[in-house]
C-alpha positions, 0 to 999 in steps of 0.5 A: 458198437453203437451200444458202446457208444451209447452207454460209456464216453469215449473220446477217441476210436483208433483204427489200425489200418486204412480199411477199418478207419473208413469203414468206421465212417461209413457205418458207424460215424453217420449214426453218431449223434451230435452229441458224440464227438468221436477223435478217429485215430488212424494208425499204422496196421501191426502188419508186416505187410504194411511196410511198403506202405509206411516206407512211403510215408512223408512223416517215415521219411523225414524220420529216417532221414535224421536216424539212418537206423529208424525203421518201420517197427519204431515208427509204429511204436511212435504212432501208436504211442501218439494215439494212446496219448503216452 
């Protein structure tokens, strides 16, 4: 990874779940140069599992309080667009 980071400009790292963003910044972000200004996107995880979690969201919450039809695969796809910047 770090010879990624060493030899192409990226701007952003999107995580799909909690565990990977913080493992991210255990291992990778403390060998970051200074230089390297590194956006770490955390989205929500593609898995089913997920659900709970995301049925828990404030952000989730408010959105379905507006569209009573507003489910988890939807909010996914927004947060995923978001992150892609589209």
């Amino acid at each position: 990874i770090q010879e990624v980071l060493n030899t192409n400009t990226i701007e952003k790292v999107l995580c799909t779940s909690v565990w990977v963003a913080e493992l991210w910044e255990k291992k990778i972000t403390p060998k970051l140069s200074l230089s390297q200004d590194l956006e770490l996107i955390r989205l929500p995880s593609p898995s089913p599992m997920a659900d709970r979690a995301i049925r828990n969201n404030d952000e989730y919450k408010k959105l379905l309080e507006t569209d009573k039809n507003f489910n988890t695969f939807q909010f996914r796809l927004q947060k995923f667009k978001e992150g892609f910047g589209v």
